[in-house]
N, C-alpha and C positions, 0 to 999 in steps of 0.2 A: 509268562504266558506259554502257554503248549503250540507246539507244531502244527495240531492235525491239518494236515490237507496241503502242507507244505511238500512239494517235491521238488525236486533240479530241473524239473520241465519249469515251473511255474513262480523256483527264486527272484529270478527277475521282476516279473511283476511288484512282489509284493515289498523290495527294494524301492522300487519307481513309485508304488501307491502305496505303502506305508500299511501300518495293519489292520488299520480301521477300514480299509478298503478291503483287504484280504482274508488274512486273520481271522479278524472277529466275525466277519461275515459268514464263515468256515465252521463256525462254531465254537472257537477257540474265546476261552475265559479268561479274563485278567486276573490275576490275586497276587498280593504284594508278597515275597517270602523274601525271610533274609537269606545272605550268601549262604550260611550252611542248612537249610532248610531245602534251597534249589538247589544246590550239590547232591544230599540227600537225596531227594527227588529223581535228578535227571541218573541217576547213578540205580537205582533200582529200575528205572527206565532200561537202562541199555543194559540190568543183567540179563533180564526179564529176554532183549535179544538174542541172547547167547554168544554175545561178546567174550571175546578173551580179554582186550585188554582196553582200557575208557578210563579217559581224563576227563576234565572240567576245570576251565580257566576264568577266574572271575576276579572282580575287584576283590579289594579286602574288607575286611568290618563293616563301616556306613560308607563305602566309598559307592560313589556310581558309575555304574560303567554294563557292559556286554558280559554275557553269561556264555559262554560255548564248548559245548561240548564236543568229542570227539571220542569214537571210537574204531577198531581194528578189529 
C-alpha cells in the first residue's frame, strides 16, 4: 500500500487506528505485490527523490512480514 498523506506529524494516528481508518481514507490503494515487485517499486520511488543512498528491508520469498524502507 503507498504512503500518501503519511507524515511524522500524523504516524501516530495511523499506528493507534490502523489503515482502514487512515490510509485508505487518504486515498491510499491496496494491491498485493511480491517482495521484489515492492522492492522494485519503493526503490524507483526514492530515486525519483534524489536520494543517494535507499534500502528496503523485507521478508523473503512467500514469507509475511513488514516492508520498509529507508533512505539517506
Amino acid at each position: 500500500m503507498p504512503s500518501q498523506g503519511l507524515t511524522i506529524e500524523n504516524f501516530g494516528e495511523v499506528v493507534e487506528k490502523g489503515p482502514e481508518q487512515t490510509l485508505f481514507t487518504w486515498g491510499n490503494v491496496a494491491e498485493s505485490l511480491c517482495g521484489t515487485c515492492t522492492s522494485s517499486r519503493i526503490g524507483k520511488e526514492l530515486q525519483a527523490g534524489n536520494f543517494e543512498f535507499f534500502e528496503v528491508c523485507s521478508p523473503h520469498d512467500q514469507q509475511e512480514g513488514l516492508v520498509l524502507p529507508m533512505a539517506y
